[in-house]
FISE-104344 format. One record per residue: x, y, z of N, C-alpha, C, O in turn; residue number from 0. Coordinates in Angstrom, 2 decimals. Layout:
n.c1, n.c2, n.c3, ca.c1, ca.c2, ca.c3, c.c1, c.c2, c.c3, o.c1, o.c2, o.c3, nr
X, Y, Z, X, Y, Z, X, Y, Z, X, Y, Z, NUM
...
END
This chain:
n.c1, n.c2, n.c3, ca.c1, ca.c2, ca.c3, c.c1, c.c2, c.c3, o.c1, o.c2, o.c3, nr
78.45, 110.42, 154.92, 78.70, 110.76, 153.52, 77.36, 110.90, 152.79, 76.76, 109.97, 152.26, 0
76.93, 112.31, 152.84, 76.13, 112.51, 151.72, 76.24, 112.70, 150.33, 77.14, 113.49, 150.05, 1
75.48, 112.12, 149.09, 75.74, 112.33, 148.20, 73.96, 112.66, 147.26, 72.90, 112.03, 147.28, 2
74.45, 114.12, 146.45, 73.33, 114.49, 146.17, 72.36, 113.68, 145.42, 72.78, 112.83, 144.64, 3
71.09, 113.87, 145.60, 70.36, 112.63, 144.29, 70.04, 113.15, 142.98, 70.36, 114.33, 142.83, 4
69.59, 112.68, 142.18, 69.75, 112.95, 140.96, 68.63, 113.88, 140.18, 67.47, 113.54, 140.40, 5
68.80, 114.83, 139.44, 67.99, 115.56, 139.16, 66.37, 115.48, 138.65, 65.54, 116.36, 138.47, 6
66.33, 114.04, 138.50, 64.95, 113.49, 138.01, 64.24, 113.38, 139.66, 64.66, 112.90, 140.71, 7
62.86, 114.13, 139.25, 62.25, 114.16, 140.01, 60.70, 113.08, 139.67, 60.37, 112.94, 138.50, 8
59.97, 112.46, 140.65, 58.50, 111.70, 140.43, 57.97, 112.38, 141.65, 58.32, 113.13, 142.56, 9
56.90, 111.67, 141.18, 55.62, 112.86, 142.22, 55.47, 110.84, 143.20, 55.93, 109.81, 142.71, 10
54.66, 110.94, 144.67, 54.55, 109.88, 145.21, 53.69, 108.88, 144.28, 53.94, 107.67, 144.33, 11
52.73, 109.33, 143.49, 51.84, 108.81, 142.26, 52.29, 107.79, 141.41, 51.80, 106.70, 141.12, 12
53.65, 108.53, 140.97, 53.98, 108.38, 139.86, 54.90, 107.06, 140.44, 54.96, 105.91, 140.01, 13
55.57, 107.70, 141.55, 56.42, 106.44, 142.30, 55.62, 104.86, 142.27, 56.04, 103.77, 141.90, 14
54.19, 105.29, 142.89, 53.32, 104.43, 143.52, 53.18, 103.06, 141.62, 53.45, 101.87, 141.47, 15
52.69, 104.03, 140.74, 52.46, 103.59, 139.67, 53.85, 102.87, 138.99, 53.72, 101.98, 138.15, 16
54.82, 103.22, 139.30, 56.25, 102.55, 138.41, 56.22, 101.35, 140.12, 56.36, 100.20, 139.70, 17
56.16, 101.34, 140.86, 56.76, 100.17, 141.49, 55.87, 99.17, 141.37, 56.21, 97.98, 141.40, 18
54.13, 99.75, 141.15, 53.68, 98.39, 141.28, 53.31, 97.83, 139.47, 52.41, 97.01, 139.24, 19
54.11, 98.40, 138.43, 54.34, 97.90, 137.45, 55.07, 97.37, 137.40, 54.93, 96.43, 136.61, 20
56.71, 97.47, 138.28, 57.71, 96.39, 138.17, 57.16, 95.67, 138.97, 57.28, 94.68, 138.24, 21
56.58, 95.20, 139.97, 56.25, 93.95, 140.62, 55.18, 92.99, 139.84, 54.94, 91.81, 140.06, 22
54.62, 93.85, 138.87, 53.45, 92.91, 138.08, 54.31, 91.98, 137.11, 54.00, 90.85, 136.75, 23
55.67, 92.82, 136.69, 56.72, 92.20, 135.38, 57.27, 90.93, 136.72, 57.78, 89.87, 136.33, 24
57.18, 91.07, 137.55, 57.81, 89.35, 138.19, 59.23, 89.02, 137.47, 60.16, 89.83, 137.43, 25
59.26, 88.10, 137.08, 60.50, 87.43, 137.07, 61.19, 87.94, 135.34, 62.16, 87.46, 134.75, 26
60.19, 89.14, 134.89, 60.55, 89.33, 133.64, 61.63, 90.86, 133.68, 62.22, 91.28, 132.68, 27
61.68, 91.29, 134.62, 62.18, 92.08, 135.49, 63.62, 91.97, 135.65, 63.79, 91.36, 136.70, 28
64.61, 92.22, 135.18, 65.90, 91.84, 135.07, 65.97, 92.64, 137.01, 65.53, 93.73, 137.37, 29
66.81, 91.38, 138.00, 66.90, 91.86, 138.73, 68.62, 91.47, 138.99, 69.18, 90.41, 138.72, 30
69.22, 92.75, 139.62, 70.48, 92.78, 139.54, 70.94, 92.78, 141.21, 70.13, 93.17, 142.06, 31
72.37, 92.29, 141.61, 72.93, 92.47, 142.90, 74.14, 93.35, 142.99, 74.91, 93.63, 142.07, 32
74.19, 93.75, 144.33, 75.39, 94.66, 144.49, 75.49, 94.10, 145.88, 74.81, 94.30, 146.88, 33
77.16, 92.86, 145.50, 77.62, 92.76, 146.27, 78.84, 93.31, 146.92, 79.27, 94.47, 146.89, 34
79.44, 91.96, 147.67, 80.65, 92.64, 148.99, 81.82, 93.39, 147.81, 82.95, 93.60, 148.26, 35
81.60, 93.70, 146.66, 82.73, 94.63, 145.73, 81.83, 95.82, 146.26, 82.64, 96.67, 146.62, 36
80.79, 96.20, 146.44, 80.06, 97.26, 146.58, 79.64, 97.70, 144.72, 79.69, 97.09, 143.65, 37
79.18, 99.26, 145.22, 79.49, 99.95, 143.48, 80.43, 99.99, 142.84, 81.27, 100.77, 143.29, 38
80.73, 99.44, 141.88, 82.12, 99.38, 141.02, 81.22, 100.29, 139.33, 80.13, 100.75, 138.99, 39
82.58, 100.08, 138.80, 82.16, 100.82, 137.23, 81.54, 99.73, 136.94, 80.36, 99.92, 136.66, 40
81.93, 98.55, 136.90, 80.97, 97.28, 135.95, 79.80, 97.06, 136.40, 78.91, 96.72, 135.62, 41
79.49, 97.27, 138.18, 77.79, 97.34, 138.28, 77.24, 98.37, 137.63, 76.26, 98.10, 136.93, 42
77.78, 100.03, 137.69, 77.07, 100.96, 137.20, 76.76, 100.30, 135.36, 75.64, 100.05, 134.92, 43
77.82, 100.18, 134.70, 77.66, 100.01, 133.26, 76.32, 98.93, 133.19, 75.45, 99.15, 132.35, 44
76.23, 97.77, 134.09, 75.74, 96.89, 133.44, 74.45, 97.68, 133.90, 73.68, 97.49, 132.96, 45
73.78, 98.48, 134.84, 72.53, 99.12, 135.28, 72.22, 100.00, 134.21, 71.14, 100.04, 133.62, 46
73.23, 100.71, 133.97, 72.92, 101.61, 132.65, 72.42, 100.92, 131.48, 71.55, 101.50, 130.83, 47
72.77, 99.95, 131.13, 72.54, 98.69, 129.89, 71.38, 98.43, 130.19, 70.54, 98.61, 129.31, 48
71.09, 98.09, 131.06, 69.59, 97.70, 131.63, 68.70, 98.74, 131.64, 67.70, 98.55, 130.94, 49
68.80, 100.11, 132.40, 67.92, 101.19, 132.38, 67.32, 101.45, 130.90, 66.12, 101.55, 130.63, 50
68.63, 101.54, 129.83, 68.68, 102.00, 128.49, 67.91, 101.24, 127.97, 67.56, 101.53, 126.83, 51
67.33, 99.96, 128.62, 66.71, 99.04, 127.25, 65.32, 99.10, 128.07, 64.46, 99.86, 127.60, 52
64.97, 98.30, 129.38, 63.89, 98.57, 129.68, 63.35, 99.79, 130.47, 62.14, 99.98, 130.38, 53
64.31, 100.91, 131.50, 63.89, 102.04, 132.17, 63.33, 101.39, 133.23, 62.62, 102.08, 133.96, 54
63.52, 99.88, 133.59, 63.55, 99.71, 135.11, 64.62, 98.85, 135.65, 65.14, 98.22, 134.73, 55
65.13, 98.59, 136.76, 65.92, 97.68, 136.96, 65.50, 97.45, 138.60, 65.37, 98.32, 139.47, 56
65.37, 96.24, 138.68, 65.31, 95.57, 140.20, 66.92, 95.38, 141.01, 67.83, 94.70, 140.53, 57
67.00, 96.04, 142.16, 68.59, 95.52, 142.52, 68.14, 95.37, 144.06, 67.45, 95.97, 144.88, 58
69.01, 94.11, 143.97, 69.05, 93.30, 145.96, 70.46, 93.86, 146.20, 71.33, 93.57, 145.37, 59
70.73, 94.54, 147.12, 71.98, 95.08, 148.02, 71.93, 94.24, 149.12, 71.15, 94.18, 150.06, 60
73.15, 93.45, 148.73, 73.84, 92.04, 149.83, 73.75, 93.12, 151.43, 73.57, 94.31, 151.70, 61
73.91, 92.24, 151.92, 74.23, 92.62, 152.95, 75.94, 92.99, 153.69, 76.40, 93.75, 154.55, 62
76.46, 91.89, 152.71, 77.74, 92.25, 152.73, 78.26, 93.58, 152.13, 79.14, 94.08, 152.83, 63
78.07, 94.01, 151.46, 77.95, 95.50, 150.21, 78.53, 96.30, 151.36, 78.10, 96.14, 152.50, 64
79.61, 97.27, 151.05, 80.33, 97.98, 151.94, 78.99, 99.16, 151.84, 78.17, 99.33, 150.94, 65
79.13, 99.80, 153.03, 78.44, 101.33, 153.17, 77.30, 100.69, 153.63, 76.85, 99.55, 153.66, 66
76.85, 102.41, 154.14, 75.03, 102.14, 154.42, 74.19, 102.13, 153.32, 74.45, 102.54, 152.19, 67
73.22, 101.66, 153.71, 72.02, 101.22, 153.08, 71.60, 102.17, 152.26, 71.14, 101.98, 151.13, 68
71.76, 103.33, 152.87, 70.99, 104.40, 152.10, 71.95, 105.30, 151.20, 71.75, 105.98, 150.19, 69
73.02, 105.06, 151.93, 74.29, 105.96, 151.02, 74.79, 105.29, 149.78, 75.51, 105.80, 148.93, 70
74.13, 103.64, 149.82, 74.71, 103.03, 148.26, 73.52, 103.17, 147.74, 73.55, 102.54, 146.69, 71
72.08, 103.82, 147.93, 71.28, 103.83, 147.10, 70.84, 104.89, 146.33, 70.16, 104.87, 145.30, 72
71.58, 106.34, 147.27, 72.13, 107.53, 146.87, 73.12, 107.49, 145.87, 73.12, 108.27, 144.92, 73
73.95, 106.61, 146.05, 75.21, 106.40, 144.96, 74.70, 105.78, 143.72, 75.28, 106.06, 142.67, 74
73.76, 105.04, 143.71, 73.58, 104.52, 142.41, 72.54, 105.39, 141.72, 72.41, 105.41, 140.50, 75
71.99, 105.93, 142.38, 71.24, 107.07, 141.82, 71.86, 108.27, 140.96, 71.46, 108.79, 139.92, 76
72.90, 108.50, 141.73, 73.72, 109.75, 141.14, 74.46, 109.39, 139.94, 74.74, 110.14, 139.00, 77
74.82, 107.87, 140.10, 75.86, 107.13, 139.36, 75.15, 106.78, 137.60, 75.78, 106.76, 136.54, 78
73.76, 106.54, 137.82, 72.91, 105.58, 136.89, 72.09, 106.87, 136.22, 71.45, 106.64, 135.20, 79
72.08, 108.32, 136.82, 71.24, 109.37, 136.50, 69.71, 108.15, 136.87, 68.95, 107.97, 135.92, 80
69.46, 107.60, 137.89, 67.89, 107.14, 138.34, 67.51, 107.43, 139.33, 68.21, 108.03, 140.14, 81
66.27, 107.08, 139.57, 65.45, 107.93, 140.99, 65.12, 106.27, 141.05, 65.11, 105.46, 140.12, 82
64.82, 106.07, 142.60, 64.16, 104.73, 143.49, 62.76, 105.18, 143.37, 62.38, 106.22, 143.92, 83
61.78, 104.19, 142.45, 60.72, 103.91, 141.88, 59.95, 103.28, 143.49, 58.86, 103.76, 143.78, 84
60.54, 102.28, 144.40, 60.22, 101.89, 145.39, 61.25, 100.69, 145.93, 62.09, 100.04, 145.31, 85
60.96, 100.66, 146.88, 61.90, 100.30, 147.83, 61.62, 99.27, 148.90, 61.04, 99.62, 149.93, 86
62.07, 97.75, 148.68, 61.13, 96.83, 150.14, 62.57, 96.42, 150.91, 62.87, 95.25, 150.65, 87
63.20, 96.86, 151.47, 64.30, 96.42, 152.94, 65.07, 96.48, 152.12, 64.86, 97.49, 151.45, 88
66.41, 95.57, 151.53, 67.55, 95.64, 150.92, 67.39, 95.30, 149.41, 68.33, 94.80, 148.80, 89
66.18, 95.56, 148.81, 65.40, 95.22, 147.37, 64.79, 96.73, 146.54, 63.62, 96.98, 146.81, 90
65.43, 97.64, 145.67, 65.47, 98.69, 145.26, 64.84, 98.90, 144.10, 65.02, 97.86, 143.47, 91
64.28, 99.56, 143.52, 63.60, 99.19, 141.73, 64.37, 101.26, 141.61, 64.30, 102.25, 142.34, 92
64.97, 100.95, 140.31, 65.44, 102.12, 139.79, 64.61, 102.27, 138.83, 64.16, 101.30, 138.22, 93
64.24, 103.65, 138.51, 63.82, 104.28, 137.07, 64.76, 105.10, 136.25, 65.35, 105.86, 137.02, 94
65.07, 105.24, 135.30, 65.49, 106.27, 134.35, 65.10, 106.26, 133.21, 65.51, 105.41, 132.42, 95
63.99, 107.44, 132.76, 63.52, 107.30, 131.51, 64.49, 106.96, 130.18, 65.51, 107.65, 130.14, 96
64.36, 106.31, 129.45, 65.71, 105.54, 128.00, 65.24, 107.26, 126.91, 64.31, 107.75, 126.27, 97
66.75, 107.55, 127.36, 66.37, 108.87, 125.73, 65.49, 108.22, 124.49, 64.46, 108.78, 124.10, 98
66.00, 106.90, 123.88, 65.96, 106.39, 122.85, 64.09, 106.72, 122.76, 63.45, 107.04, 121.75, 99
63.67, 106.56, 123.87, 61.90, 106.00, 123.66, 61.67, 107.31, 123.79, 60.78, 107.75, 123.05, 100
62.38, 108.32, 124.76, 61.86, 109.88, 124.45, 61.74, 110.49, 123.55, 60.81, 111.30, 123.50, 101
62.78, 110.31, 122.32, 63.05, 110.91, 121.36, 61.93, 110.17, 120.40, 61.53, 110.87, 119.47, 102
61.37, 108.86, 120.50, 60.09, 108.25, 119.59, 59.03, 108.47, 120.48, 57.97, 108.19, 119.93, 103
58.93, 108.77, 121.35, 57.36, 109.27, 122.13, 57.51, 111.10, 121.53, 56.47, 111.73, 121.33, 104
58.69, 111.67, 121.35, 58.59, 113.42, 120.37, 57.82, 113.17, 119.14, 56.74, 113.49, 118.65, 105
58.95, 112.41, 118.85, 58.77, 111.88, 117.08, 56.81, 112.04, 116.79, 56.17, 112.88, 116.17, 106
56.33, 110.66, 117.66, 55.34, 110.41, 117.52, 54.31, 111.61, 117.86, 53.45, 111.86, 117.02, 107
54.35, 112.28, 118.93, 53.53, 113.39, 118.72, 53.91, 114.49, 118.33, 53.42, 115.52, 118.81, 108
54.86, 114.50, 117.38, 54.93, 115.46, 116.28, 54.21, 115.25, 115.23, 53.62, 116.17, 114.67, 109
54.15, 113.78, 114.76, 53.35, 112.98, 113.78, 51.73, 113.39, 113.67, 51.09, 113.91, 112.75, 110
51.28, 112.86, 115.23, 50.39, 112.94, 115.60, 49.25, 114.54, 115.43, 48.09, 114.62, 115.01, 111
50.17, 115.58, 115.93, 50.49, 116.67, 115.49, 49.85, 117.34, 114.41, 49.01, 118.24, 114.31, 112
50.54, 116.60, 113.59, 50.69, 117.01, 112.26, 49.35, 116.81, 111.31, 48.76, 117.63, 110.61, 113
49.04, 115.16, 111.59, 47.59, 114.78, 111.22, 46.61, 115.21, 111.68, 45.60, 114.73, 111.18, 114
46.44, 116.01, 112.52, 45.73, 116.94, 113.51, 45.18, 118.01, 112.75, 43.99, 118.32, 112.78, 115
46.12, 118.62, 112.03, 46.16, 119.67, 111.11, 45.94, 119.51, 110.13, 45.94, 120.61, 109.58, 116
45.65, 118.46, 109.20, 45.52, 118.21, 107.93, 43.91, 118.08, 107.95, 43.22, 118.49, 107.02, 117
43.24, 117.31, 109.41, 41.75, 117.15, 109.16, 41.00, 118.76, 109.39, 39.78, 118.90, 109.24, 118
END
């Protein structure tokens, strides 16, 4: 069972740079499990809650967790709109940029912008 991944693309760089920023956040790092229920709607919601506030989330996939390894990490990808930031054995770090901070990183260099033009 393949399932496609998600349209957000990172360069290996960019990968390299988001995983070893979540490992510097340590234990500040909300890290989440997906157990023997597997993916359900309430893991996706609560990842989305998480993505939306910080744009990373740490998840350990039990071993019990129905499916392969790689096909539930495909699934939460497709599921969460995130790309795998990096990856150590059954320990996953998701990214999805938070609209909320996109739309104030516009804002701001519109601002920015703007004062640009006035000097």
């Amino acid at each position: 069972m393949m399932i496609e991944s998600s349209a957000l693309k990172l360069s290996v760089k960019e990968k390299k740079k988001l995983a070893s920023y979540a490992h510097s956040l340590g234990d500040k790092l909300k890290c989440q499990l997906v157990g023997k229920s597997g993916v359900t709607d309430s893991v996706v919601f609560s990842f989305l809650e998480t993505l939306k506030k910080n744009e990373l989330v740490k998840v350990k996939i039990h071993k019990t967790c129905p499916g392969e390894l790689e096909d539930v990490i495909l699934h939460l990808e497709k599921a969460t709109g995130s790309v795998v930031a990096g990856q150590i054995a059954r320990t996953v770090i998701l990214y999805r940029p938070s609209p909320t901070k996109l739309k104030a990183e516009e804002k701001n260099k519109g601002n920015t912008d703007d004062v640009g033009e006035l000097q």
